[in-house]
C-alpha positions in Angstrom: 102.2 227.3 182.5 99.6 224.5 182.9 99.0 225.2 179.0 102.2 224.6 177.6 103.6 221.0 176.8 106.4 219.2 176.2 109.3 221.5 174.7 107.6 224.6 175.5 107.4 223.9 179.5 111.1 223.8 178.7 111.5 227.2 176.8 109.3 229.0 179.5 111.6 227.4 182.5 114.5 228.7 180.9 112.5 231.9 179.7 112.3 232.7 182.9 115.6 231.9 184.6 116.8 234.8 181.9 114.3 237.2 182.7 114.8 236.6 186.8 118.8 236.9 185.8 118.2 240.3 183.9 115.6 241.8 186.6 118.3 241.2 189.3 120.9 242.8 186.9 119.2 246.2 187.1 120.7 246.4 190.8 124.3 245.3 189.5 125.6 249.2 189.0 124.5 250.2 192.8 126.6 247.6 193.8 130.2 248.4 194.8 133.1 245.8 193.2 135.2 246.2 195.8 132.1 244.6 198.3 130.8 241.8 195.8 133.1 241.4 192.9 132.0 238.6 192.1 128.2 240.1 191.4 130.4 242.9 189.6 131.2 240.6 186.9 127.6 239.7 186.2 127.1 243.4 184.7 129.1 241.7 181.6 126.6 239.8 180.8 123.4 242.4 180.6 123.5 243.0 176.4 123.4 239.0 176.3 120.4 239.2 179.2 118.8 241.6 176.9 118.7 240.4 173.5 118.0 236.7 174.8 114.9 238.3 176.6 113.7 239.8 173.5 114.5 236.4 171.8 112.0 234.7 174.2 109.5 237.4 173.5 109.5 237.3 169.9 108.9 233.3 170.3 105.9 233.8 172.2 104.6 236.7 170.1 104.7 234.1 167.2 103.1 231.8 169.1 100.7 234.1 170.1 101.0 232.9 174.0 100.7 235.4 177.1 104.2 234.0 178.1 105.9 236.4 176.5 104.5 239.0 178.5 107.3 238.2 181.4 110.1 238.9 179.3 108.4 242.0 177.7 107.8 243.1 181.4 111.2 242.8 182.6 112.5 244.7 179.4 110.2 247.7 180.4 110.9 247.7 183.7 114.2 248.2 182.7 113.7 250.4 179.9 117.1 252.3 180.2 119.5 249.4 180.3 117.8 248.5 177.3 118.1 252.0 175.6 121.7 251.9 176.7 122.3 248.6 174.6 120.0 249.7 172.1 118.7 252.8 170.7 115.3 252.7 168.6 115.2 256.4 167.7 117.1 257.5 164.2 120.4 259.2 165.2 120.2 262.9 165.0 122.2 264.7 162.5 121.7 268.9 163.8 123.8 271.2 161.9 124.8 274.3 164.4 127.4 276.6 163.4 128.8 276.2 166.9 129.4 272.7 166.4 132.1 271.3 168.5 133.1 267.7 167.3 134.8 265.4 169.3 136.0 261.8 168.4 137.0 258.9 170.9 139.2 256.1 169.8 140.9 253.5 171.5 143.9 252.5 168.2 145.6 249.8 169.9 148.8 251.1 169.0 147.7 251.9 165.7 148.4 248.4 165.0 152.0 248.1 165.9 152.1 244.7 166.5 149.8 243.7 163.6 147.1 242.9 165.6 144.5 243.3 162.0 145.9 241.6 159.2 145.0 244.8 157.4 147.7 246.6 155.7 148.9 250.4 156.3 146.6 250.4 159.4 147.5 253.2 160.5 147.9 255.7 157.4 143.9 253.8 157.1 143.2 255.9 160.4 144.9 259.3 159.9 142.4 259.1 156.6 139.4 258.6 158.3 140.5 261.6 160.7 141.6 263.5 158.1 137.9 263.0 156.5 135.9 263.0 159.4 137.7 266.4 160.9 136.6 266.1 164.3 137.9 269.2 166.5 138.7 267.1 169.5 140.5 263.7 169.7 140.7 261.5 172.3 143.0 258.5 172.3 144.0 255.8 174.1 146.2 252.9 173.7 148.3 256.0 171.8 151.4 255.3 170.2 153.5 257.9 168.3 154.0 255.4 165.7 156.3 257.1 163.2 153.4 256.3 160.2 151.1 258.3 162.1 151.2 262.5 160.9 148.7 264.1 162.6 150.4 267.7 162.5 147.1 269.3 161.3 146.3 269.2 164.5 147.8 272.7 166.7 147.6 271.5 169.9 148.1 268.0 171.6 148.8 266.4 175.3 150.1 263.0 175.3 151.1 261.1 178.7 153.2 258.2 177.6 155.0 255.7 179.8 156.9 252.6 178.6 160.9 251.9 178.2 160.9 250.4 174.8 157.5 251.2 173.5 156.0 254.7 174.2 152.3 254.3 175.0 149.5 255.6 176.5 146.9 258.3 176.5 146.5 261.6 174.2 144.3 264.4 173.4 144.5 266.4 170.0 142.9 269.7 169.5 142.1 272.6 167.0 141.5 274.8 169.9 144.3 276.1 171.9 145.0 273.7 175.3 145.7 276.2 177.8 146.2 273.6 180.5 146.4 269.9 181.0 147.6 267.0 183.3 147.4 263.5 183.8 145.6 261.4 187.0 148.1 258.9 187.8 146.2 255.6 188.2 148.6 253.2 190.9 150.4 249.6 189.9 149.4 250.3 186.3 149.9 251.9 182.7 146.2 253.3 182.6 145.2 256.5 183.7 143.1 259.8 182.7 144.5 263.3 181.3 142.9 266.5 180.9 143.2 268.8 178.5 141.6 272.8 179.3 140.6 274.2 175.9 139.3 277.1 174.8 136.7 278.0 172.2 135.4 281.6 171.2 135.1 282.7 174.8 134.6 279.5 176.7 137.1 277.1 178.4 136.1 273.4 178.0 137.4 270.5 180.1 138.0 267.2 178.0 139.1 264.4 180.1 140.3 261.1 178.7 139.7 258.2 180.8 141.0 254.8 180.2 140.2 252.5 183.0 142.1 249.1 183.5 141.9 246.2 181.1 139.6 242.9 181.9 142.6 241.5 179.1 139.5 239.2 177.9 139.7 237.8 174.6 137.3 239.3 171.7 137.5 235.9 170.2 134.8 233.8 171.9 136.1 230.5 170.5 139.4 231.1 172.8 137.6 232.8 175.7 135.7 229.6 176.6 138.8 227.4 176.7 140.0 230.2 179.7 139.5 228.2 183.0 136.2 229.4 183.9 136.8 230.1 187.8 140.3 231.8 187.0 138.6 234.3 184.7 136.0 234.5 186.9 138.3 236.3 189.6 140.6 238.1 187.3 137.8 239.9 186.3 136.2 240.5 189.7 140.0 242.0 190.3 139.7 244.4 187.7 136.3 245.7 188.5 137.8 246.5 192.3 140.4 248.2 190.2 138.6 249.8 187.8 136.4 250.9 191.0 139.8 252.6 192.6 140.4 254.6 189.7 137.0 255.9 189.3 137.8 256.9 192.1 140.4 259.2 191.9 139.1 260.4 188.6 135.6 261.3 190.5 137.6 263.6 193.0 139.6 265.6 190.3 136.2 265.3 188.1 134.5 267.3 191.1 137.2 270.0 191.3 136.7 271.4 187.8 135.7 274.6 187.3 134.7 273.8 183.6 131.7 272.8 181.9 133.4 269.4 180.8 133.4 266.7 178.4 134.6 262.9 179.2 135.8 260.4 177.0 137.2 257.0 177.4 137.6 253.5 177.3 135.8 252.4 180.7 136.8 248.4 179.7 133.4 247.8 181.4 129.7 248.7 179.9 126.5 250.9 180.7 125.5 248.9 183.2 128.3 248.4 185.4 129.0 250.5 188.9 131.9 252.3 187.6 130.0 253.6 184.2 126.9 255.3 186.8 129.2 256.8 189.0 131.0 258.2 186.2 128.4 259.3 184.1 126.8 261.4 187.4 124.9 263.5 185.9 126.3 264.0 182.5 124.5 263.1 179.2 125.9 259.8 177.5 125.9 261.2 173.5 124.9 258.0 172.4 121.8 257.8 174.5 120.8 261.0 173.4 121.7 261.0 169.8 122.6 257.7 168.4 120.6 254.5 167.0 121.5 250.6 167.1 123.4 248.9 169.1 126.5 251.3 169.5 128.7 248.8 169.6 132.2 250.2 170.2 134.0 247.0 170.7 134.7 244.0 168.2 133.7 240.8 171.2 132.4 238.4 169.0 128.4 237.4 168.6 127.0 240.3 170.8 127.4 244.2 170.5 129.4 245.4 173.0 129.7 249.6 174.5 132.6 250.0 176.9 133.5 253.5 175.1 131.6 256.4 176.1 131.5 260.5 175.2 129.9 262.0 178.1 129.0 265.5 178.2 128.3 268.3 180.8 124.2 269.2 181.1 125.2 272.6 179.0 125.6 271.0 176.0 123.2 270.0 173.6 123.8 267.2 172.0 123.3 267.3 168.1 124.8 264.5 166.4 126.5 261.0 167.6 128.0 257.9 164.9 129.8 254.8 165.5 132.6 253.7 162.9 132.1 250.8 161.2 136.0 250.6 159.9 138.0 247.6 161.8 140.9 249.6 162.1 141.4 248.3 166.1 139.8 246.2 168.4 137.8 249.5 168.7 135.8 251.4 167.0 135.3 255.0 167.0 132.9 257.5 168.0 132.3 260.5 167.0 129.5 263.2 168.7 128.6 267.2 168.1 127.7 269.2 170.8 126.7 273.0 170.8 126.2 275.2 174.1 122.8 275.8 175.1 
């Protein structure tokens, strides 16, 4: 520090306010909402923690000064938040004849209420399905919007609620559903459905969990006009929510009989409470077969992963791709898993 002058003093102060912030983080998803909410909300901000870190260190690395050995040391020590944000391997693309392909998509009501500018939204997204062919679809946000035919599909559970507009959660399948239900989520639309299918000789559980809404704006520009202490608690509120409901999806998760597959919406990211008690033990696809940033949700300036695929130790996981197609305020995912 006694080396640096002027402006840089400056940089490595700041530097290092980031780095402390994003060391601290790493505790964030041990850290219940509904005792600290308001250190809940902090998880948020870990992809921004992240890539400002490896901002600092690439300015030091130019400057060729030992400073940005702090950042680069915080980054390692937290080598699998970082993975989670960003994955530096190519995705894997393994062809298995036992393939089974699954696709999660939040489609915002395919549109309904012309959320996208983009015209014939949703006959847009029955093409890509049609195209892409997963096995498996999990939606949420679902609408049986009368523009949407996805007949080719045998089997589907839908749990809709709603007076005027039905909405809400579905699963499609090529593969005979020989059982599913829904876990009611309380004072809200949300909730998580199951679906028990069954392929060759093995039953799979596919859950699909969409956990409450932070109702945050993916436009940055209007976010920051928000009153910042209002949106500060609002949030905090949905984390002790979103905390309830992982909840009661974790005791029906424990209860399953099935090797088991979860998809969803989480509204929160890899680094929050409710995403690591979740997750258990099961693989995250994109972790284990993906590259980039993953982003799965169109927030403006930084990537954002708040949907997930995550599967049962059984599985290998052979192939994992993020849509680029602004179809939603979402964007798909699509994984391929074979039993070991």
């Amino acid at each position: 520090m006694k080396k640096l002058k002027g402006i840089n003093k400056i940089i490595f102060f700041a530097n290092s306010v980031v780095a402390a912030m994003l060391l601290l983080s790493y505790f964030l998803p041990y850290i219940q909402p509904k005792s600290f909410a308001f250190l809940s909300v902090f998880s948020l901000t870990v992809p921004l923690l992240i890539i400002l870190n490896v901002l600092f260190a690439l300015f030091w690395l130019l400057k060729v000064k030992k400073q940005m050995l702090l950042s680069v040391i915080v980054l390692l020590l937290g080598y699998s938040h970082v993975s989670s944000l960003y994955k530096f391997t190519s995705s894997k693309n393994i062809t298995d004849k036992d393939n089974l392909s699954i696709m999660n998509y939040n489609v915002r009501l395919f549109n309904l209420y012309n959320w996208i500018p983009e015209k014939d939204t949703q006959i847009k997204i029955v093409s890509l399905i049609k195209e892409t062919q997963p096995d498996i679809i999990s939606f949420q946000e679902y609408h049986p919007h009368e523009n949407v035919d996805l007949s080719f599909y045998s089997y589907k559970y839908e749990k809709l609620s709603g007076k005027r507009i039905k909405y809400g959660q579905a699963i499609f399948s090529k593969y005979p559903i020989i059982k599913s239900g829904s876990i009611e989520f309380p004072n809200t639309a949300n909730n998580a459905i199951y679906a028990d299918i069954v392929k060759n000789s093995d039953t799979i559980r596919i859950y699909n969990v969409h956990l409450q809404s932070l109702h945050i704006d993916a436009d940055v520009d209007n976010l920051k006009k928000e009153y910042s202490e209002r949106l500060f608690k609002r949030a905090g509120a949905t984390f002790e929510m979103q905390q309830s409901q992982a909840e009661l999806f974790l005791k029906h998760k424990e209860a399953s009989p099935y090797k088991m597959i979860v998809c969803g919406d989480f509204n929160n990211t890899s680094h929050s409470y409710v995403y690591k008690e979740i997750k258990g033990d099961l693989l995250d696809a994109f972790q284990e077969a993906g590259n980039g940033f993953g982003r799965t949700f169109d927030f403006k300036y930084f990537p954002i992963r708040i949907d997930f695929v995550l599967v049962d130790k059984d599985f290998s996981v052979n192939t994992f791709k993020t849509f680029e197609e602004k179809l939603s305020d979402h964007y798909p995912i699509l994984t391929k898993v074979s039993l070991h």
